[in-house]
N, C-alpha and C positions, 0 to 999 in steps of 0.2 A: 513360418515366422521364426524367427534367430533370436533365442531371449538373452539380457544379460548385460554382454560384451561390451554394448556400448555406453551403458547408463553411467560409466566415469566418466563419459567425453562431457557430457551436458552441462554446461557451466550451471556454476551456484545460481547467480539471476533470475537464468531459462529456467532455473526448475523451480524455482521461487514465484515464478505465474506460473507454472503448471500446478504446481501444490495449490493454488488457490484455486485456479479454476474447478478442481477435482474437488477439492474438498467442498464446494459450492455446488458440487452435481453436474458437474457438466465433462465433456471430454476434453482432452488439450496433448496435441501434438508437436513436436519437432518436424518440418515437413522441406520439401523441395533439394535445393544445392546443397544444404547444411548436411542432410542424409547421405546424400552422393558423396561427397567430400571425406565424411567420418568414412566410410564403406571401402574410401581408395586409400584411407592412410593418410590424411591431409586435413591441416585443421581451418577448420571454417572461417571465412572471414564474417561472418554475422548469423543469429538464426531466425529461422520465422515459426511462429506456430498457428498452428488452425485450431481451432474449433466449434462445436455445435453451440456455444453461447451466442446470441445477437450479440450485435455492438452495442445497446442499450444495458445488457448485464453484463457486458468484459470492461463498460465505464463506471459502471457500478462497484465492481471488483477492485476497481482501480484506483476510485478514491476512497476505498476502505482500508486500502494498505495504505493511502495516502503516495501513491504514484502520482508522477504529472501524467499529462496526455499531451499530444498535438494536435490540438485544435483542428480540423475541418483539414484534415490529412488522411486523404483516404477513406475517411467517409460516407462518402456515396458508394464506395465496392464494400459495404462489411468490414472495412478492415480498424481497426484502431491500436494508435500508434502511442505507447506505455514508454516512458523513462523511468529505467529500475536500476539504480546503482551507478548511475550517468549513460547507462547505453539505452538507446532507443531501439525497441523489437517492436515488428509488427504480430499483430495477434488479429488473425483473419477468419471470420466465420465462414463454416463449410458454405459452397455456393457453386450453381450453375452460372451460365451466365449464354450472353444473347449478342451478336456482332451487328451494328447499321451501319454507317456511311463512315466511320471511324475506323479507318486499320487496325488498330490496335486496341484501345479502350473502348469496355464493351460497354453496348448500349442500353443493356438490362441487363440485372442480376435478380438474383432469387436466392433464399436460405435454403438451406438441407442439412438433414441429420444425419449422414453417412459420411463416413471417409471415405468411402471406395465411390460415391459419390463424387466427392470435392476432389479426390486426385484424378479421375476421368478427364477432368476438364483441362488437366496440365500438358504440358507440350511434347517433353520425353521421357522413356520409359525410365531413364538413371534421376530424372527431378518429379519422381510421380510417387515417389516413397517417404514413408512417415517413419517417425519412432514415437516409442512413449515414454514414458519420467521413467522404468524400469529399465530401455536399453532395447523394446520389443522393434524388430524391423515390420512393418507392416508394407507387402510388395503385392499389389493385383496384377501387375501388367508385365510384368518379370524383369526388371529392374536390372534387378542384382545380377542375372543372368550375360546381360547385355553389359555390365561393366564388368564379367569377367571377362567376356570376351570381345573388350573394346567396341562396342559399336553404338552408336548413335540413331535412334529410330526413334517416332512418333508414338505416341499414345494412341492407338488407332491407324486410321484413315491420314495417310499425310498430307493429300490434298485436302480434303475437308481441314485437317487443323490448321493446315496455312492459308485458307478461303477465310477460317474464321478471326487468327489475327495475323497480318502479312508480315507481321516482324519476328514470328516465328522463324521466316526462311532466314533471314537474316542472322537472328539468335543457332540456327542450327549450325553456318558459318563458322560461329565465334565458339561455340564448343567443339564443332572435330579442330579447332587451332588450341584451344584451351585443354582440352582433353587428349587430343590425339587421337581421337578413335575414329574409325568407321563409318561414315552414314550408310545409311541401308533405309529403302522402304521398297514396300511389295507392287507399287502400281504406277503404273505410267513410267514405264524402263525405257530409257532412249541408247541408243550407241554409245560405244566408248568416246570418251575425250583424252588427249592430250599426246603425246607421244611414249610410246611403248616404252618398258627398260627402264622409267627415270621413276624417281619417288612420290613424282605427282601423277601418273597417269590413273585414269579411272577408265578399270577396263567396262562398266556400266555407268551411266549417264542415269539422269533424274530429272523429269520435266515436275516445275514448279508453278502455280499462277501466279508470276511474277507482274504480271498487272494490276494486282490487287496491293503493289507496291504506290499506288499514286494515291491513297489513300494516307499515307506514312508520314510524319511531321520531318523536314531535313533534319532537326533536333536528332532527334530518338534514330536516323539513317547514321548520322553520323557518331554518333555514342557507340554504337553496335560495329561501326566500319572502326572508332580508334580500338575499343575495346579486342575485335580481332586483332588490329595489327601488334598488338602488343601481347598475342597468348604465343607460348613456346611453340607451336606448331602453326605457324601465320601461316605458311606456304601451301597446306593441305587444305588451310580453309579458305582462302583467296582461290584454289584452285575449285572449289564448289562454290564458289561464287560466280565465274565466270562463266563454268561449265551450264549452270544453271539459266543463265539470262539475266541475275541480278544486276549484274556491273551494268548492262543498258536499260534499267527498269529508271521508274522515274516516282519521285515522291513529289511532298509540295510543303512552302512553305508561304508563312502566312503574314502579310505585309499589308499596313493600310484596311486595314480588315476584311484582307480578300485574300482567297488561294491564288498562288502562283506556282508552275511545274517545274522541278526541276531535275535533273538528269543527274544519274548517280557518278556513274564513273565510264560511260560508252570508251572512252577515249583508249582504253583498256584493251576493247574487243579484236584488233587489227593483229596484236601482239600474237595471240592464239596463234599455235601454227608456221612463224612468220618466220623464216630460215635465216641462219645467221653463218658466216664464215667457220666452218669445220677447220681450220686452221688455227684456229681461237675458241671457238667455242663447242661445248659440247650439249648444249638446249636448246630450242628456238629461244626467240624471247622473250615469249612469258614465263616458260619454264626457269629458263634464267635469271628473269626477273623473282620470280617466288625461290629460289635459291639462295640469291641475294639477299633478301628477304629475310629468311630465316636463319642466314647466316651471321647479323647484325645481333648486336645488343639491343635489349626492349626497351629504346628509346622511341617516342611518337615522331620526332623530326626524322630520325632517323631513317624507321621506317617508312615514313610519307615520304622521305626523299629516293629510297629504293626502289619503293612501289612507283614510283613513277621517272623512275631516270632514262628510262629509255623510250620513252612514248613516243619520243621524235625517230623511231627509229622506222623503216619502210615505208616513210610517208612519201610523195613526190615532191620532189628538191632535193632530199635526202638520202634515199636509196641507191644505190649503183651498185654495178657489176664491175670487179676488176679482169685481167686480163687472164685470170686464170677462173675467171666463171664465176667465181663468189662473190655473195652479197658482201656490200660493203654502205658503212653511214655515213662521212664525212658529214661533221656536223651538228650530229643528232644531239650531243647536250646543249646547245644553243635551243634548236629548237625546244627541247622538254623541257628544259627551263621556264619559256614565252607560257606553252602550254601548261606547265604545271603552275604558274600561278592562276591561269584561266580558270582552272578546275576547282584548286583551293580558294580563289574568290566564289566561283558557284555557289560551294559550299559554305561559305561563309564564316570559314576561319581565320582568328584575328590577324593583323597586320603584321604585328613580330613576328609571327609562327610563319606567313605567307614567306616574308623575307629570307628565315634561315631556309628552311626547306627549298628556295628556289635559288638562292644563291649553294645550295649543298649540291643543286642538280647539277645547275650551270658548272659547277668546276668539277664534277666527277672525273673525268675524263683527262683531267693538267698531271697527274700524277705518271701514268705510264710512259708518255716519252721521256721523261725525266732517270724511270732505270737506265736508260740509256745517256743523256745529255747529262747527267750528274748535278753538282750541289752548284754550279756556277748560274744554271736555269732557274735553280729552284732558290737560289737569294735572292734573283730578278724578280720572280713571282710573289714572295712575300715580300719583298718593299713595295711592289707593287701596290698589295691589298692593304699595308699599312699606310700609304701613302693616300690609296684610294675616298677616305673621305667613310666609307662604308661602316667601320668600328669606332666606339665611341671612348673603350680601352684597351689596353694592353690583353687584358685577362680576358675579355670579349672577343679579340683575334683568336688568341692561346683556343679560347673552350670551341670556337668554330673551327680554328683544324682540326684539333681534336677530333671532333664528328667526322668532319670531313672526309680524314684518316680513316674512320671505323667505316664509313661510306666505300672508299678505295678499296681498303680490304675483303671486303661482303663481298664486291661487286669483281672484284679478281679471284676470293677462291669460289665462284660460282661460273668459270670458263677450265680450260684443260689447265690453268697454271695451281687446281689445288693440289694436283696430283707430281707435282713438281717441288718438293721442298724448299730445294735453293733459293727460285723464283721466289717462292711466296715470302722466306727470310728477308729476301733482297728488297720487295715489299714494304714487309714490318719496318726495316732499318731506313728505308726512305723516309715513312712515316715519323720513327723516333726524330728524323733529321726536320720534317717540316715543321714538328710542336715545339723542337728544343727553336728553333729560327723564330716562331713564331711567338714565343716564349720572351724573346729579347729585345724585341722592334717595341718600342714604344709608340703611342698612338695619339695622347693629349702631351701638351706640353707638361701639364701634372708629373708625369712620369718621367723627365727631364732628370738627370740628377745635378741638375743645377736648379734654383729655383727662382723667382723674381728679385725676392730680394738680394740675393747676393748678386744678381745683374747690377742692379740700382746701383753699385758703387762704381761703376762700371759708365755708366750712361745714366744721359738723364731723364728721370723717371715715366715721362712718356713716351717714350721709345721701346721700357721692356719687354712688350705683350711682343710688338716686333720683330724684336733679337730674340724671344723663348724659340717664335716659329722659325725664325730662320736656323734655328740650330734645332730643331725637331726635324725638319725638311733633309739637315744634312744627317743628321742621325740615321735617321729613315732613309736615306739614297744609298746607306752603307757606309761613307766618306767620314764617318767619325763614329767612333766609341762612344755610349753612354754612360760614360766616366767622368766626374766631375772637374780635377783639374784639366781635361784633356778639352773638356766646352768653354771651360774657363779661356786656357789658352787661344782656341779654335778663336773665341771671340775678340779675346785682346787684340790679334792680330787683323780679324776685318773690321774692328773700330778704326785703327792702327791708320787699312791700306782707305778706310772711307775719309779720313783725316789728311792725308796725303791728297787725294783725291779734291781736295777741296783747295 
């Protein structure tokens, strides 16, 4: 036990229900990620504490300082839920607990008066550690050991903990990508996965009962799947997801008040392994793909658009061999795009988000012939998508290249062109070139710099809406500046030749 060191980090609040619970006679700890967190250098984003008071005396407690509570929040697991100084802490009595037909929430619990007790029952050895109002570390399972030396293991038996809640396997995922670290357990070692030499291979494999996943709400699948793709280390844990069997495991969700099955991410499973042109790349394409990956800003469209840009690739229609023996996809963002909204409907993510993410797929791929063909292709392109009906404004084009951009680049320096400077400049500076383009094309007649009413002097008054679009059309074809005298004139003169006309 390590006294001391920590007892500044514990905010005033937290130690503000600990002083009471204590001085009440009971025990009360700092427990779980909050301990992990102080222990790596990193300040918590919330704490929780345990203790051996029921929830009948921590409600007790709680309106004697004159706390609120939350109501029927946590109440049936011991927990009760305190607002001290506007933050809401959970304060959890120590407990066992007992797993039925629910993945995840257990279907009995029970009190206990031990802490080595109540941390037994937690998942990994770095979230099984307490502190107390002094600063004391309290580790039974060697915690602290395991984060100095990066590594990620079970409280026990790892199958039994992920037999007991299967969103454990999932959760372990999202920490080696949040943490970086290692998994490691002692039983049931399968072969290595991936390809030798790169940053994702795992010279050891790990069988998990990944069946115990249809138990799983698609909710709580998908919370755990954004949550990974958005931890600093996505690639490592995307790569133990695969390795594992999760990506084809299947959850259920619950509709009309009946389960229905649904399939997590199989779509995935083909990439493994799948060879890609050596002349271009240096990963199969999952590997590549989790490069990409991790080469992106922690955006969620972002990354849902990475993780899945190239699903269409080795399919049949898709695949060939050119005349020098390498695989080649003509195609493949077409397809992954079809595909990637099939899978984010699965799942059941909203319509906006379905859109950017599969319009981010569909165009992955417009950017590289373009180092080549230059800036005359890529005006076509964006008048194009301005023209297309798809944007609602200017700034909504602008913020989709944007991405788009950041998309390109992930997906370029994760082939042999990172190792290329110039290239990858060459790159950047395309980009600069599509956001400043896309930056300019205006999209509603709104953004016109002319406006109705100064039409109206012009023509009579139900005609404007009209002439705004016929000179948005021409704006957007390129054939005119978004400059006011210059639309002015533009129009005088097809009033002029419709006059004539007549």
């Amino acid at each position: 036990m390590i006294k001391g060191k920590y007892a500044d980090c514990i905010p005033p609040y937290i130690k503000k229900i600990m002083h009471s619970l204590l001085t009440s006679g009971y025990q009360a700890y700092v427990v779980g990620g909050a301990v992990r967190d102080l222990l790596l250098g990193i300040c918590p984003g919330d704490f929780d504490i345990a203790t051996d008071a029921r929830p009948a005396d921590t409600l007790a407690i709680c309106r004697q300082n004159g706390w609120k509570t939350v109501d029927k929040l946590g109440g049936n697991f011991g927990c009760v839920v305190a607002v001290v100084e506007h933050t809401a802490v959970e304060i959890t009595t120590f407990r066992g607990e007992g797993y039925g037909s629910d993945a995840h929430r257990p279907e009995q619990i029970w009190y206990c008066d031990s802490l080595q007790d109540d941390l037994s029952r937690r998942d990994f050895t770095v979230n099984a550690m307490a502190m107390d109002i002094d600063g004391t570390i309290y580790d039974y399972f060697g915690g602290q050991q395991d984060l100095a030396h990066k590594l990620l293991r079970t409280v026990g038996n790892a199958w039994q903990r992920y037999e007991e809640d299967a969103l454990r396997m999932l959760r372990a995922c999202r920490f080696v990508g949040q943490l970086g670290f290692t998994y490691i357990q002692t039983d049931r070692l399968l072969p290595s996965f991936g390809q030798q030499q790169t940053p994702y291979y795992l010279p050891v494999n790990f069988s998990f009962p990944t069946d115990h996943c249809a138990g799983l709400s698609l909710e709580r699948v998908k919370k755990e799947l954004d949550k990974l793709l958005l931890t600093e280390h996505a690639g490592h844990g995307l790569m133990l997801l695969m390795s594992t069997g999760l990506t084809d495991a299947i959850c259920r969700v619950k509709e009309h008040g009946s389960y229905t099955e649904t399939a997590i991410l199989p779509e995935l499973r083909h990439l493994a392994g799948l060879k890609q042109n050596t002349r271009f790349h240096c990963y199969d394409a999952w590997e590549h793909t989790l490069q990409a990956v991790d080469n992106s800003r922690r955006d969620l469209a972002i990354r849902w658009a990475l993780l899945l840009h190239d699903i269409g690739k080795g399919l049949p229609g898709i695949r060939c061999i050119n005349k020098e023996g390498q695989p080649g996809d003509h195609g493949h963002e077409a397809k992954s795009a079809v595909m990637a909204e099939t899978i984010l409907r699965r799942l059941r993510y909203p319509e906006k988000f379905i859109r950017e993410v599969v319009w981010l797929v569909a165009r992955h791929m417009r950017f590289a012939p373009m180092l080549i063909t230059g800036r005359k292709t890529l005006l076509h392109w964006v008048r194009t998508e301005a023209a297309s009906g798809y944007f609602r404004t200017g700034s909504d084009m602008e913020a989709a290249f944007t991405k788009l951009v950041e998309v390109f680049l992930a997906d370029m320096g994760a082939t042999h062109a990172k190792n290329n400077p110039s290239l990858m400049e060459s790159g950047r500076q395309l980009g600069r070139q599509v956001i400043e383009l896309a930056a300019s094309y205006p999209i509603h007649t709104s953004e016109l710099a002319v406006n109705g009413q100064a039409i109206s002097q012009l023509c009579p008054p139900h005609t404007v809406g009209k002439l705004l679009n016929y000179l948005l059309q021409r704006v957007q074809s390129g054939n005119l500046p978004n400059d006011k005298e210059t639309l002015l004139a533009a129009l005088q003169k097809y009033l002029s030749k419709q006059q004539e006309d007549l």
